[in-house]
N, C-alpha and C positions, 0 to 999 in steps of 0.2 A: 486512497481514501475516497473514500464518497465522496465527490466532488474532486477530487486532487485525487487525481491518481495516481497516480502508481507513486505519488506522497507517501501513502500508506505501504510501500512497498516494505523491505524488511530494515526494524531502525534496529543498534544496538542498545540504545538507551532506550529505556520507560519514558515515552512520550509525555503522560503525565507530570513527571519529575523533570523534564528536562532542565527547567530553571535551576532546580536545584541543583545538577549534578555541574551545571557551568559554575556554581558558585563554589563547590570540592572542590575544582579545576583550578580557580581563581587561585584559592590556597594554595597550590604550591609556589616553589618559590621563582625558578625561574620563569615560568608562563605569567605571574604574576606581573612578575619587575618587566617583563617584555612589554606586555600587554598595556598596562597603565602606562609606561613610557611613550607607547605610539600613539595612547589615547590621549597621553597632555599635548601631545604636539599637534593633532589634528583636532584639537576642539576647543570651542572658546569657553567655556562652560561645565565640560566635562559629561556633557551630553550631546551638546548639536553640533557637527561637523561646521569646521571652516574652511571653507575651500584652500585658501591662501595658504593657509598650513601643511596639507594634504599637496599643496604642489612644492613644498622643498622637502616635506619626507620624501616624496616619489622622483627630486632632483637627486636625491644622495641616495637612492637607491635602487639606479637603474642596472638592469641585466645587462652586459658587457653582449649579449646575444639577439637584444632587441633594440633597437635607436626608441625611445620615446618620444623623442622629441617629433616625430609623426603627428602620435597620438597628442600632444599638446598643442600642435598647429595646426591638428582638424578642430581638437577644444575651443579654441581662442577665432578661431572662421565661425565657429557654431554662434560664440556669444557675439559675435563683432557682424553677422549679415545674417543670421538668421531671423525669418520675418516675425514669425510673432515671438518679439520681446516683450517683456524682460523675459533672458532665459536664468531657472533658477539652477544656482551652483551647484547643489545639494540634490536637487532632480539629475541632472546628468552625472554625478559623483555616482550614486547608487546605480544607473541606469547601466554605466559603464560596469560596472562590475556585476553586474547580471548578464551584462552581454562577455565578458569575460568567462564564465563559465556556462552559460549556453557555448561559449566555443568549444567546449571538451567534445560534442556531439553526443553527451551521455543525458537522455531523456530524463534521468530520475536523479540528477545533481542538479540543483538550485542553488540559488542566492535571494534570500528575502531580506530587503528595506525592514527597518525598524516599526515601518506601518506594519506591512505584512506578515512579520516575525511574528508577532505576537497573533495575530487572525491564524495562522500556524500552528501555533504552538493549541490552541483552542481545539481545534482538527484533531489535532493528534491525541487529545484526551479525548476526543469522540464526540466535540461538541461544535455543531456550526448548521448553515442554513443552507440549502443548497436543492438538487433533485434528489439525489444520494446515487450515485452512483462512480466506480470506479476504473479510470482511464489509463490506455496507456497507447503504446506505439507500438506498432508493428511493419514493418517494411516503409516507414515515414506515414503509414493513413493512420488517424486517431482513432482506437476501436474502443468500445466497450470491455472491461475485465470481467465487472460483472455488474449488477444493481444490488443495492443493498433490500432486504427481504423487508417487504410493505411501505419502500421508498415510494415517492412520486413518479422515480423513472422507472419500479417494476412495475406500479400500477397502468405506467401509461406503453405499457408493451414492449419495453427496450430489454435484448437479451443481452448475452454474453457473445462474444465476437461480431456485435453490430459495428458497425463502421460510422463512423458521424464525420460525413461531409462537407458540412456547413452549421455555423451557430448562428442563430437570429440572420438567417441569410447570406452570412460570409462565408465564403470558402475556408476551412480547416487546412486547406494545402500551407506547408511551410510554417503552422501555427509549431510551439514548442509546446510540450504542456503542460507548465506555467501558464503561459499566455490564454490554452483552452481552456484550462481550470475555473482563470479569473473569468473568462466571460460563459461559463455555465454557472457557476456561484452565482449567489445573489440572495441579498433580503426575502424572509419569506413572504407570502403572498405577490411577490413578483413574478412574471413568466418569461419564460424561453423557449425557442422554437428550434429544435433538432431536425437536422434533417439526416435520416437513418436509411443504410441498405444492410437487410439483413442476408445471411446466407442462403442461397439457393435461392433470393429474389431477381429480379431482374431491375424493378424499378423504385427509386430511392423514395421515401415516405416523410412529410411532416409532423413531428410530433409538439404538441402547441401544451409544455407541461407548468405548472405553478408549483414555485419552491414554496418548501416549507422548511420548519425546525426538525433537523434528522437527530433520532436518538438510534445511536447502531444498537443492535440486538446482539447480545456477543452468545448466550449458554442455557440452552433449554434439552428438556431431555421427555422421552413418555415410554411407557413399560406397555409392551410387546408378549402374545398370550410365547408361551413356553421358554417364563423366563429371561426376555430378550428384553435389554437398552437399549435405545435410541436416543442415539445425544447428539444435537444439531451445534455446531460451533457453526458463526455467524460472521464471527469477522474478529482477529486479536486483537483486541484491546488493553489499555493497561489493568483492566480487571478481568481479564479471561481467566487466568488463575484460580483466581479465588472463587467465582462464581462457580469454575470447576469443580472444584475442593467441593463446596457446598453440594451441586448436584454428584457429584461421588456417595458424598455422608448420606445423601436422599436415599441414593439407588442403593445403598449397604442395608439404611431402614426396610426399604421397601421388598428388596429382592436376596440379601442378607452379599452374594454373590453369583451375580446374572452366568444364568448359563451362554449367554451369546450378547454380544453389543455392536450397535450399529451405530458408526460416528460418518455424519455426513456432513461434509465438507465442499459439498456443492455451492458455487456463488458466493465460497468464500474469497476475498480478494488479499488476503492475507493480513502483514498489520506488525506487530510489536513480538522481536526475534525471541525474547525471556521467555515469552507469554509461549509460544510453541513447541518452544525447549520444554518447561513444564508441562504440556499437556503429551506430551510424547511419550516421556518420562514414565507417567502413568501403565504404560507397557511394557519400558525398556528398564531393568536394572543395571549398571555399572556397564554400560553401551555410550558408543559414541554417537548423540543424535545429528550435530550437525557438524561437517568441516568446512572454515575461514580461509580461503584463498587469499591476502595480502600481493598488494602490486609487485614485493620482492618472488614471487613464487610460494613464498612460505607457507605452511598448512598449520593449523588452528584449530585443535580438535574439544569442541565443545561437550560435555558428558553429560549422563541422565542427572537428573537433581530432585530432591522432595521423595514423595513418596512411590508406590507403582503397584497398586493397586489390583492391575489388570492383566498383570504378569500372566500368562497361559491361557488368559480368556479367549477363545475363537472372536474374532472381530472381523469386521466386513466394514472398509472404509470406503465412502461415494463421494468417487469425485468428478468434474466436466471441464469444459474448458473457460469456467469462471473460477477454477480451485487454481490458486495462484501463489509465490510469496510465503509466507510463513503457515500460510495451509501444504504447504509440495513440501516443506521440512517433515512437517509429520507425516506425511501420508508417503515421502522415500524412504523416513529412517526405519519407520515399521514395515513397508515392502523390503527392504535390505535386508531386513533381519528377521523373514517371514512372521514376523508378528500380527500380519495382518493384510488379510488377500482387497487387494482394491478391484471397485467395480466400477462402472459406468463408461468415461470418455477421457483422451488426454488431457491434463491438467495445458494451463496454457503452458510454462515455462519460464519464469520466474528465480531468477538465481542468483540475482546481486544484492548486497549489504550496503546500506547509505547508514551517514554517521552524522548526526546532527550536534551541530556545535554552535552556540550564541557567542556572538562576539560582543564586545564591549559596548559600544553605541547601541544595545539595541536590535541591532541587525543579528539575520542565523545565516550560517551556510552546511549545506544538506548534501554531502559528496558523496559518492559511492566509493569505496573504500579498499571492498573485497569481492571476489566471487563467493558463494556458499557451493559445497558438496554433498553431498549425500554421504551415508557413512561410509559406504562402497566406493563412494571418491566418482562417480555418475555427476557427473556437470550437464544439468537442466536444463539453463538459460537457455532460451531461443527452441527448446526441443522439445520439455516439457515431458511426462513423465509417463506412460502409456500401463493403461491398468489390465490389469491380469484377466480382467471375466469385461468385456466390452459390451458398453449397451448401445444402440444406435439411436434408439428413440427414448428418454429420458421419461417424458408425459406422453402417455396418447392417450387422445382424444375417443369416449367409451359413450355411442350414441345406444339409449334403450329399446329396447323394440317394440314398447305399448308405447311411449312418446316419444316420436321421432326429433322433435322438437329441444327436447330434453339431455343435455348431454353432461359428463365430468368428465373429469381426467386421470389416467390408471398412472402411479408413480413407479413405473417401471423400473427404476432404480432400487427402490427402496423392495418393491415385492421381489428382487431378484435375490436379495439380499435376506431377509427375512427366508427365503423357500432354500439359501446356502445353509445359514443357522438352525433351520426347524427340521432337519433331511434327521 
């Protein structure tokens, strides 16, 4: 997510709903009785944790495979000699269990405090303050996924696979990205200073940017002379759908049925799994769009759903190495199933399922779950997805020969694409 990266990465629930769907959950009957049960013993209130209680659940239920009693006598040294007292119970209770699942070494499983859960749950409907841009990890450096389109970090020149070395002057080494997330966020008209090396540079650059309030762009579209669509998806959101639907019922207005579409998927950093399933759909009838890898081995084969509109249309999908996450669902199930020749650069490589779940106090935990597949069973993660017509240079730079002074930029992508469909 803009700001939270690779947060945004592929959730099964509608972010938007998530509240809701913990409260379905609530209703059943055993997670209920469990649930509540652990909730009366560790709270005084039925809302704020008490420590005191939290240490005889965790006496009668320790792993025969781990001593706790470690972790209780570094607990009890922490409150008993650490300098700056008072230390709070409920600060390290959380803190601990964040660093509990930083142990997995899985970049895109979290655990958020009840502060945090909820500034999360915000994100994940698309709403928060930040530079807008989306993080993740690659070989341990914190790179760029992509920037979100008219954010503060495209505006101030951050591309896809920039590398950010340092935030407000601290070294990014060993950061998790949680940790880099929280200190790139921030209140709008605040600023932070990135320090970025982009590809083919030599020497790393300070960018001195001011957040603002990010409203993500999910679905716009513009009609191309001979018949041609051009539909920009931005980022899944929990209204990617629908805004689809809408721009579909335009381009049926307007073009009745486009003889060619161009869906570019460039700098999209992916986003909400439904939301891609549906827009894939749109090509694929009675197809498999995406397979569930499960920690048993298990396979999980998710199908087309709604309508599909675009069954047999010639399409040219753009992608680069900002197309990520639930933009590589759609742009492998349609390359699998020749539905749709991709152009441009390889997608980064994005291939795991996180599962967000609210727990009782307040707090969420955000695990990864599963791998995703392609419907040809092509596992992505880390490889990322290599397009069929390669472009090297994306924009160049088009100086005129009465003003030298004068220059734009040729979207080499999109005229490659447009000169496929117009042939």
């Amino acid at each position: 997510m803009p700001d939270i990266i690779s947060h945004r990465a592929v959730h099964r629930r509608r972010p938007g709903r998530w509240i809701l769907v913990a409260l379905i959950f609530f209703g059943l009957g055993w997670w209920l009785g469990t649930t509540q049960t652990i909730r009366k013993q560790i709270t005084s209130d039925g809302k704020n944790v008490e420590i005191s209680k939290v240490l005889n659940v965790y006496g009668k239920t320790r792993s025969p495979a781990v001593d706790f009693d470690e972790y209780w006598d570094v607990w009890r040294k922490v409150k008993e000699k650490y300098v700056g007292q008072p230390v709070a119970d409920v600060t390290l209770f959380y803190g601990s269990i964040e660093g509990m699942v930083r142990g997995l070494g899985d970049p895109y499983s979290a655990y958020f405090p009840p502060s945090k859960a909820e500034e999360f749950a915000r994100e994940l409907s698309g709403e928060f303050e930040g530079i807008g841009i989306e993080i993740g990890m690659r070989k341990d450096q914190l790179i760029v996924v992509a920037p979100i389109g008219g954010s503060p970090a495209e505006k101030a020149g951050i591309k896809p696979q920039d590398a950010i070395l340092e935030i407000d002057h601290q070294d990014t080494f060993g950061l998790s990205l949680s940790e880099a997330v929280s200190k790139i966020k921030g209140p709008k008209g605040t600023t932070v200073t990135l320090t970025i090396l982009s590809n083919g540079e030599k020497e790393p650059r300070d960018l001195l940017i001011q957040r603002a309030a990010i409203t993500i762009p999910s679905v716009a579209w513009k009609k191309y002379d001979g018949g041609i669509a051009y539909i920009r998806i931005s980022y899944f959101n929990p209204t990617t759908s629908q805004e689809f639907d809408a721009v579909n019922r335009e381009i049926k207005r307007v073009l009745d049925r486009p003889r060619g579409i161009i869906l570019d998927l460039r700098s999209n950093p992916g986003g909400v799994l439904d939301q891609s399933v549906a827009v894939a759909s749109a090509w694929l009838e009675n197809k498999v769009i995406v397979r569930e890898q499960s920690a048993d081995k298990n396979l999980r084969d998710i199908m087309a759903t709604g309508s599909h509109p675009y069954v047999g249309v010639p399409t040219i999908i753009l992608v680069d190495e900002g197309s990520a996450s639930a933009a590589e669902i759609v742009a492998g199930s349609l390359q699998d199933y020749q539905a749709a020749q991709l152009v441009g650069k390889k997608t980064f490589g994005k291939g795991s399922v996180q599962d967000v779940e609210p727990l009782p106090d307040g707090s969420a935990l955000k695990l990864t779950i599963a791998k995703w597949l392609t419907p040809k069973s092509r596992e992505i993660d880390g490889k990322g997805i290599e397009p069929d017509v390669m472009i090297e240079k994306m924009f160049v730079q088009r100086t005129y020969k009465l003003t030298s002074s004068t220059s734009d930029f040729i979207d080499a992508g999109l005229e490659k694409a447009l000169d496929i469909l117009q042939k």
